[in-house]
Backbone as a chain_set.jsonl record, in Angstrom:
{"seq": "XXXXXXXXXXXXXXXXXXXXXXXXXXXXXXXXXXXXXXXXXXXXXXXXXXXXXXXXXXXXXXXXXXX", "coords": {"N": [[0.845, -1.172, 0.0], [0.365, 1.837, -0.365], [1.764, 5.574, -0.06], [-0.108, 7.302, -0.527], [-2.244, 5.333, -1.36], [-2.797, 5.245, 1.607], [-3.564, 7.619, 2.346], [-5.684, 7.939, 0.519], [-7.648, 6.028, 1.507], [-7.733, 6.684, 4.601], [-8.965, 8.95, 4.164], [-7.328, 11.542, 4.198], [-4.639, 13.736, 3.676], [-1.623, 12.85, 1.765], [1.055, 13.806, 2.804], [-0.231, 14.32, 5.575], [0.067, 11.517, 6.022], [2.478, 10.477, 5.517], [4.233, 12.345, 7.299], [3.326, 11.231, 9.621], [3.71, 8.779, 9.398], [6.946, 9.448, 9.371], [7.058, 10.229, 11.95], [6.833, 12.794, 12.7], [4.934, 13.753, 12.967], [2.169, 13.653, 15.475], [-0.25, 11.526, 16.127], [-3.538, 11.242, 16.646], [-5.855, 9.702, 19.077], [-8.363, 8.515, 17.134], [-7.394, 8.44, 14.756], [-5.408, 7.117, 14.867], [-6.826, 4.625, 15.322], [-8.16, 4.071, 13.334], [-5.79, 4.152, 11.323], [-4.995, 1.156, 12.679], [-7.346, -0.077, 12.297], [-7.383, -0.369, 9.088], [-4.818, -1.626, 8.616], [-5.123, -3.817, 9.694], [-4.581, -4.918, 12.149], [-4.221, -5.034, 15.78], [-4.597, -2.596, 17.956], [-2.813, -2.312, 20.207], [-0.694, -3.638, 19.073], [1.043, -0.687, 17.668], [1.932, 0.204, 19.82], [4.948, 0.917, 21.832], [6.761, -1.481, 23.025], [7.02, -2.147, 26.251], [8.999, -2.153, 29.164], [8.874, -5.22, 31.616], [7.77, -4.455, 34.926], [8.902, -5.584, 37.984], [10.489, -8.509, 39.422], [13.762, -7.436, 39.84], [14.324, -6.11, 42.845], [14.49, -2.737, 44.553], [17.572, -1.795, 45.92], [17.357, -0.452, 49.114], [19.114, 0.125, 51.028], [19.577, -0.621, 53.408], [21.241, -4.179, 54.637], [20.939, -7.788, 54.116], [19.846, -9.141, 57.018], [20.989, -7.268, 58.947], [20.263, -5.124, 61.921]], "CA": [[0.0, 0.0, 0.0], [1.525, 3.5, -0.767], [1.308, 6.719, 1.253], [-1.263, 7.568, -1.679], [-3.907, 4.801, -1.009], [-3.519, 4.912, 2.701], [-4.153, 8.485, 2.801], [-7.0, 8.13, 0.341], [-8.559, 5.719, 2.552], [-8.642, 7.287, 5.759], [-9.601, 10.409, 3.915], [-6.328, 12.533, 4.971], [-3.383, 14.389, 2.823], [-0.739, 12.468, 1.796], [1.659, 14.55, 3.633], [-0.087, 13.92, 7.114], [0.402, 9.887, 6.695], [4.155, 10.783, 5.403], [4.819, 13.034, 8.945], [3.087, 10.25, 10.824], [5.543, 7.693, 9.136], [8.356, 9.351, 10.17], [7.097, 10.129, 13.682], [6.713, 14.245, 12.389], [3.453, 14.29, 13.781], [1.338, 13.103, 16.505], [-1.667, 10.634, 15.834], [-4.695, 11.42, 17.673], [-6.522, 8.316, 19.012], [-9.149, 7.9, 16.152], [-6.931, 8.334, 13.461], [-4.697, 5.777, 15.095], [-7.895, 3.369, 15.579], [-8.319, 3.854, 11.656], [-4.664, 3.079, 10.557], [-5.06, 0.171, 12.868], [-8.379, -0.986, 11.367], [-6.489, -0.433, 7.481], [-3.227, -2.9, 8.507], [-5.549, -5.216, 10.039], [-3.421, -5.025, 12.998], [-4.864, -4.483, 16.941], [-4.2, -1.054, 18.252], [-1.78, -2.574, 21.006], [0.452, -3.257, 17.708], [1.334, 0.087, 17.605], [2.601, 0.547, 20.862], [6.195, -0.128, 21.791], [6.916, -2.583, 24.115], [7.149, -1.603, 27.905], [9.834, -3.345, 29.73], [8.368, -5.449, 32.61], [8.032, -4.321, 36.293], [9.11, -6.37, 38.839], [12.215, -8.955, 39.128], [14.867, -6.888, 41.53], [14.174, -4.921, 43.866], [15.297, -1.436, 44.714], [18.031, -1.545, 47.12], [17.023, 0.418, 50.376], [20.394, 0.814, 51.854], [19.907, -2.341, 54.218], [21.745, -5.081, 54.332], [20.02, -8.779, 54.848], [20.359, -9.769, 58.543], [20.788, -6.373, 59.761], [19.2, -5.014, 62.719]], "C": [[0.897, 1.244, 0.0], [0.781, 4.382, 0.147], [0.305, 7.51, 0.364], [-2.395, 7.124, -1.059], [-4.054, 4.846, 0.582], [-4.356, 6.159, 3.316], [-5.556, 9.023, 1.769], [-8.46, 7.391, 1.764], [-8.705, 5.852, 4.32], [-8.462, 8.843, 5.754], [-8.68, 11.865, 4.308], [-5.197, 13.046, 3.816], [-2.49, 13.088, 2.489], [0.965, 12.528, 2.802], [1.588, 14.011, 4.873], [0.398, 12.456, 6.884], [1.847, 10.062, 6.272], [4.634, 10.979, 6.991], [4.299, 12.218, 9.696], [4.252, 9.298, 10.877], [6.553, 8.028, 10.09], [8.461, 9.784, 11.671], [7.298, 11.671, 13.632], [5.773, 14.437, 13.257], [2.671, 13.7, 14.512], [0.511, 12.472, 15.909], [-2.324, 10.605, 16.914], [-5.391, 9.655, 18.003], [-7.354, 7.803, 17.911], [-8.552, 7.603, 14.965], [-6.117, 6.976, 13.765], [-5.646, 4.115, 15.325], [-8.081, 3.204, 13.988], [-7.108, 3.346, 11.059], [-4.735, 1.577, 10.996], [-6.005, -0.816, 12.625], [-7.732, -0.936, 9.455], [-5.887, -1.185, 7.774], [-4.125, -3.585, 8.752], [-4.705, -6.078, 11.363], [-4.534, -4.346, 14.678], [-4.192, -3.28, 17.449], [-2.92, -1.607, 19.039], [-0.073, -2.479, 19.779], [1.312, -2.258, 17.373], [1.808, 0.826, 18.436], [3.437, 0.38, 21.125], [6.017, -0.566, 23.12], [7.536, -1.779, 25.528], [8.271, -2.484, 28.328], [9.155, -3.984, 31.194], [8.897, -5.267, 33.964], [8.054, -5.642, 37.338], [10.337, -6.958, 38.687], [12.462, -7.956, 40.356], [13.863, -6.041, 42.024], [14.814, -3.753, 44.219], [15.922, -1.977, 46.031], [17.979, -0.233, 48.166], [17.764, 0.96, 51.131], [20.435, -0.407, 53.156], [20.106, -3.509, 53.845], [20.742, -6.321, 55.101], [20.843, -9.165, 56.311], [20.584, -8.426, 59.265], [19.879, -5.74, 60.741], [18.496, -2.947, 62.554]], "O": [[2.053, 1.357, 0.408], [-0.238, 4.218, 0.817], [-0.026, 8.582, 0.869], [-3.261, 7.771, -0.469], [-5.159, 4.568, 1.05], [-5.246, 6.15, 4.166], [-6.262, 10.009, 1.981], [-9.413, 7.814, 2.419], [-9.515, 5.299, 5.063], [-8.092, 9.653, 6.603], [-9.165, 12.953, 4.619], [-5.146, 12.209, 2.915], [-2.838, 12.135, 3.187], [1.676, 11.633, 3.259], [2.513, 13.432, 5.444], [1.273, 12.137, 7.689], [2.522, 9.512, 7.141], [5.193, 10.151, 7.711], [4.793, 12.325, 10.819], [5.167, 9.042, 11.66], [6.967, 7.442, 11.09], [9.447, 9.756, 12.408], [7.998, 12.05, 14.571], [5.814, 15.221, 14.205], [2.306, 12.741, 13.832], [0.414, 12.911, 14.763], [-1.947, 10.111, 17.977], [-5.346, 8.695, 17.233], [-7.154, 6.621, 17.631], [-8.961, 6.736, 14.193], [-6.167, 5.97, 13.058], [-5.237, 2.959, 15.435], [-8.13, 2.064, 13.526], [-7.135, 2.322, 10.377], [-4.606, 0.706, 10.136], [-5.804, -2.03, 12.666], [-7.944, -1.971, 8.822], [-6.259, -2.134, 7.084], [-4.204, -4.395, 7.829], [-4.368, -7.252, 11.51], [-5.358, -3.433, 14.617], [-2.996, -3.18, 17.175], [-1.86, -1.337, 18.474], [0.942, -1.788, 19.699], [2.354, -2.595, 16.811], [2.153, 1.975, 18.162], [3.563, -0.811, 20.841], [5.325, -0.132, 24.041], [8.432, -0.935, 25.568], [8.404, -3.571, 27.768], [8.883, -3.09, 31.994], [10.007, -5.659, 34.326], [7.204, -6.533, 37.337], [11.245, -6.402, 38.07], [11.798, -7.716, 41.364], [12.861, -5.481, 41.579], [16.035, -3.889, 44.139], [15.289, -2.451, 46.974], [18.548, 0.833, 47.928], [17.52, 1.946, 51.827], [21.47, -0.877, 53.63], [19.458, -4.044, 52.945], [20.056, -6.174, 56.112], [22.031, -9.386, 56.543], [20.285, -8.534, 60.455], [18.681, -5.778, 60.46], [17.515, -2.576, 63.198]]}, "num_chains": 1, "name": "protein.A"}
């Protein structure tokens, strides 16, 4: 698909889906619910990956066994 048909079909410039591409311009939630109904892709898709909480622990400055 080209930056032609995607910005015929969700009705927008060419331009804006260009500056989205390269991360120029913000994507509002609906527009981003529409590219993600076009790929055929779930919105999460488009999120980057979080790194998971938990695992270590913050050290506190106490040592184990201390009183």
């Amino acid at each position: 698909m080209t930056l032609a048909d995607v910005g015929d079909a969700l009705e927008r410039p060419l331009t804006f889906v260009s500056k989205c591409e390269l991360g120029e311009r913000r994507i509002d939630p609906i527009d981003l619910k529409r590219f993600a109904e076009l790929c055929d892709k779930p919105l999460e898709y488009f999120y980057p990956q979080q790194p998971r909480r938990g695992g270590k622990r913050k050290f506190d400055g106490r040592q184990s066994g201390s009183i």
